[in-house]
C-alpha positions in Angstrom: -1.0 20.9 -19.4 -0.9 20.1 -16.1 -1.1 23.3 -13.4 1.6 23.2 -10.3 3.6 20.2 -9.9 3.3 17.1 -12.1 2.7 14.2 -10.1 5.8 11.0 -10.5 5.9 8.9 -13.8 2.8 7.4 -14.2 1.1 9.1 -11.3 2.5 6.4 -9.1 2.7 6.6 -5.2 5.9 6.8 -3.5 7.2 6.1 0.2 10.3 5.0 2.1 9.6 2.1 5.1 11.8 0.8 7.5 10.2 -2.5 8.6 9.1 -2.8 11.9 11.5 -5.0 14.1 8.4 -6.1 16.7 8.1 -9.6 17.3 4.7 -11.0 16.4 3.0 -14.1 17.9 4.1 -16.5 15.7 7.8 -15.0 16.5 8.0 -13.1 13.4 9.3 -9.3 13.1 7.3 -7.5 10.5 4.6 -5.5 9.5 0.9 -5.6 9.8 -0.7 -8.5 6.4 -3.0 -6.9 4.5 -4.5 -6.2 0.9 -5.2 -4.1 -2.1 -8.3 -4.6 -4.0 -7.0 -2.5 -7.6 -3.8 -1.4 -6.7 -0.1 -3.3 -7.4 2.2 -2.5 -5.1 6.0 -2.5 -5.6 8.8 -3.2 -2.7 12.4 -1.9 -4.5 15.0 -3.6 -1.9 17.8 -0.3 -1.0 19.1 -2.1 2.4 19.5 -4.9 4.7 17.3 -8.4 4.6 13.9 -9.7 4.5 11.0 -11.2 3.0 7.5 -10.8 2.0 4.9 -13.0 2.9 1.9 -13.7 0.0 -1.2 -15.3 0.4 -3.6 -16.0 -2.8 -4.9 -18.0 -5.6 -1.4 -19.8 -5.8 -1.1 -20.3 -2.2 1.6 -19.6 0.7 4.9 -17.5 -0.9 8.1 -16.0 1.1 9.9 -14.3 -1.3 13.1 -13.2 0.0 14.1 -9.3 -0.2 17.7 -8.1 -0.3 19.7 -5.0 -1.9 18.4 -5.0 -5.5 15.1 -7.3 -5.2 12.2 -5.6 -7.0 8.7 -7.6 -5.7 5.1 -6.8 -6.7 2.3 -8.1 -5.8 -1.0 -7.5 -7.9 -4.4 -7.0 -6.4 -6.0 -9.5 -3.7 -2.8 -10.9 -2.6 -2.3 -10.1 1.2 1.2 -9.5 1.6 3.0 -9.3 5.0 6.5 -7.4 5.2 8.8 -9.5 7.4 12.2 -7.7 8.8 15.4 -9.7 8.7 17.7 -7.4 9.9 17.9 -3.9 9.0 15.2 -3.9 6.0 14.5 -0.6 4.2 12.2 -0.8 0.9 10.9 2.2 -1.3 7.4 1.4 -2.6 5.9 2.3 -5.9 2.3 1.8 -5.9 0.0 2.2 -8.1 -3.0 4.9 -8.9 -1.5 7.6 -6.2 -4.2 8.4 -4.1 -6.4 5.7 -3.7 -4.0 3.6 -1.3 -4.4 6.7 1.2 -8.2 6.6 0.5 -9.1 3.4 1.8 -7.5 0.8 -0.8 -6.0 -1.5 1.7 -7.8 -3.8 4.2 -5.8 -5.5 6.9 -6.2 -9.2 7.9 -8.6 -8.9 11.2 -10.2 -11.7 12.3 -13.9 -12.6 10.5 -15.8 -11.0 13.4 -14.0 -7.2 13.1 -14.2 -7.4 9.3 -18.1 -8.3 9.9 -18.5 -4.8 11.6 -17.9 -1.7 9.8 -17.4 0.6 13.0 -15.1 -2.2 14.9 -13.0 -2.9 11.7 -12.5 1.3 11.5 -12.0 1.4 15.5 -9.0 -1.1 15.2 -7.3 0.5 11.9 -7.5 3.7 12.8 -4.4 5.1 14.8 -4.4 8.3 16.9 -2.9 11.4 15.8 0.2 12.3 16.6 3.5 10.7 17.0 5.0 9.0 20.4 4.3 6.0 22.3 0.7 6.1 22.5 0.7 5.8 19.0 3.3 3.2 18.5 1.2 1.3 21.0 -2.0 1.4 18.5 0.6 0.8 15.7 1.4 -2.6 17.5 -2.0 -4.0 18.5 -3.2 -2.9 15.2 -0.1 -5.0 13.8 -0.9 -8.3 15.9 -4.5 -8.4 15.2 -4.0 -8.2 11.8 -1.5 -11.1 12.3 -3.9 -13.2 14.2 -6.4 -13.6 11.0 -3.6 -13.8 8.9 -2.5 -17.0 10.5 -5.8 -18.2 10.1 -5.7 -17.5 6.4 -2.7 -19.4 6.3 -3.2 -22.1 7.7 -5.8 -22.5 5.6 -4.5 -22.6 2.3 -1.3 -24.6 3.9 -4.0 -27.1 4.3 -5.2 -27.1 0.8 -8.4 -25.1 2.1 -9.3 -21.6 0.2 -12.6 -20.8 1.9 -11.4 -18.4 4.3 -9.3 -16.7 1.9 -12.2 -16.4 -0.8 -14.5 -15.2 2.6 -11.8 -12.5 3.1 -11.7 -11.4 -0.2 -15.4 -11.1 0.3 -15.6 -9.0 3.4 -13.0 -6.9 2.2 -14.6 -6.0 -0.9 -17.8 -4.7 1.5 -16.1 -3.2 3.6 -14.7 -0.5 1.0 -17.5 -1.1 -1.6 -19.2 2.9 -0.9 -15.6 4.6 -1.1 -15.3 3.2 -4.7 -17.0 6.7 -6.7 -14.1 8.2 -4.9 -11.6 6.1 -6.0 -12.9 6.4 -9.5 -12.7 10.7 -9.5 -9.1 9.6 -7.8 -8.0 7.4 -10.3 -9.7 9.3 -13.5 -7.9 12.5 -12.2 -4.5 11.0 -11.5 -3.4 7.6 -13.3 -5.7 7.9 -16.2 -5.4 11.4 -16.7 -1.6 10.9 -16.9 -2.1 8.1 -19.5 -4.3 10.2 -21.6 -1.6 12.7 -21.5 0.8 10.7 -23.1 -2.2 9.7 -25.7 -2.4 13.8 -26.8 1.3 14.1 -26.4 2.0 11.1 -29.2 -0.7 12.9 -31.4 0.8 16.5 -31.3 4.3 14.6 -32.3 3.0 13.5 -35.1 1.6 16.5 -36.5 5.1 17.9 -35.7 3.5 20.0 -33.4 6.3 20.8 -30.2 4.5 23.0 -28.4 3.4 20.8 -25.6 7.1 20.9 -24.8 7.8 24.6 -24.0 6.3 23.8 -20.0 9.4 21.2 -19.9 11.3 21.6 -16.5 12.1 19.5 -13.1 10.7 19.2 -9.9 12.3 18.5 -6.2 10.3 16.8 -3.1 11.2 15.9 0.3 9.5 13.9 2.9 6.4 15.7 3.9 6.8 13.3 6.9 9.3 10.8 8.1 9.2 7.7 10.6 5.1 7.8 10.2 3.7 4.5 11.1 2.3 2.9 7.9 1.4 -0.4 7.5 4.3 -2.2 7.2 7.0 -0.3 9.0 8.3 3.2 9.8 6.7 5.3 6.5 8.6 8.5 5.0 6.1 9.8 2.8 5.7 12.5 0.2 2.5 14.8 -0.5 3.2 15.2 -4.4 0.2 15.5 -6.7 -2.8 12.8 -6.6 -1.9 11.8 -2.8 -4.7 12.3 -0.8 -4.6 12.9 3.1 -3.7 9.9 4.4 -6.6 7.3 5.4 -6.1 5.9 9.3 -2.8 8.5 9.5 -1.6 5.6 7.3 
């Protein structure tokens, strides 16, 4: 059984954003485009308007995002949040844990994706909260914009190569943190699935005694108006989240 809190259904991640409202260069308010490489991510619409812009194998996609919309987006497919007026998403990702440990690579121009200690130099925002911080928040945001054009313009133009050399130098760049992932993902999302696995054997021996630990648990924010990718981040430290990579 598991000691302490259990970690959410399916040992998914959860956090609250508020999209950023900055205007980007191609006159876009939004977040900063990057990727997963084995996580879905989930956007569940609770307020205002929106979209999300996709990149990938089937090309350029704004899907709009209103009260209600549930959108995913599996992995390799950058995605860019885009703020139409007062946009507020919760977001159920996938394997808790390894997002925070390094499973996301923004959209940087070839030449900072080339070079490890550049790429980590422009992801990485101070500590802290305030405006020095928003300020890294926002370059971080626009650079990650400015390859992300390219990328699209790209595949507008029927051309895949710099989306496939993306995928490519993403894939290096987070290549050594992959043992970690593993222990993350064999201690939080598969461990919870081979829970259910013993849990569906004991009922069918009858045997209820896997159900005499049966309670609730309560969590608040462990910290609100961070600045994540996307937007404004409230986030939660439940069970298989690890310190967050990059203050992400």
């Amino acid at each position: 059984m598991v000691s302490g809190p259990a970690p959410l259904p399916g040992a998914v991640g959860l956090s609250h954003l508020a999209a950023y409202d900055w205007e980007a260069a191609d006159g876009v308010c939004g977040g900063s485009p990057h990727l997963h490489l084995v996580c879905t991510e989930a956007y569940v619409v609770t307020g205002g308007r929106g979209a999300v812009q996709t990149l990938g194998p089937d090309g350029y996609r704004d899907i709009p995002l209103r009260p209600g919309t549930v959108a995913w987006f599996t992995p390799g497919t950058v995605h860019r949040m885009v703020q139409g007026g007062d946009l507020r998403v919760t977001v159920l990702m996938q394997n808790s844990g390894l997002p925070e440990a390094g499973d996301a690579v923004f959209t940087f121009p070839a030449e900072v994706l080339a070079d490890p200690g550049r790429y980590a130099d422009a992801a990485t925002l101070p500590a802290g909260t305030g405006t020095r911080v928003e300020a890294a928040a926002r370059r971080r945001r626009d650079l990650a914009v400015e390859g992300y054009l390219a990328l699209r313009e790209a595949l507008l133009a029927g051309d895949d190569g710099p989306y496939r050399e993306f995928l490519r130098a993403a894939a290096l760049l987070v290549r050594e943190r992959v043992p970690v992932w593993r222990e993350l993902w064999r201690t939080g999302a598969l461990e919870a699935a081979e829970r259910t696995g013993a849990q569906l054997d004991a009922l069918a021996d009858g045997d209820l005694t896997y159900l005499a630990g049966a309670t609730a648990y309560e969590a608040e924010p462990s910290r609100r108006g961070g600045y994540g990718m996307c937007g404004r981040r409230d986030e939660y430290a439940l069970p298989g989240v690890t310190v967050p990579y990059g203050d992400e």
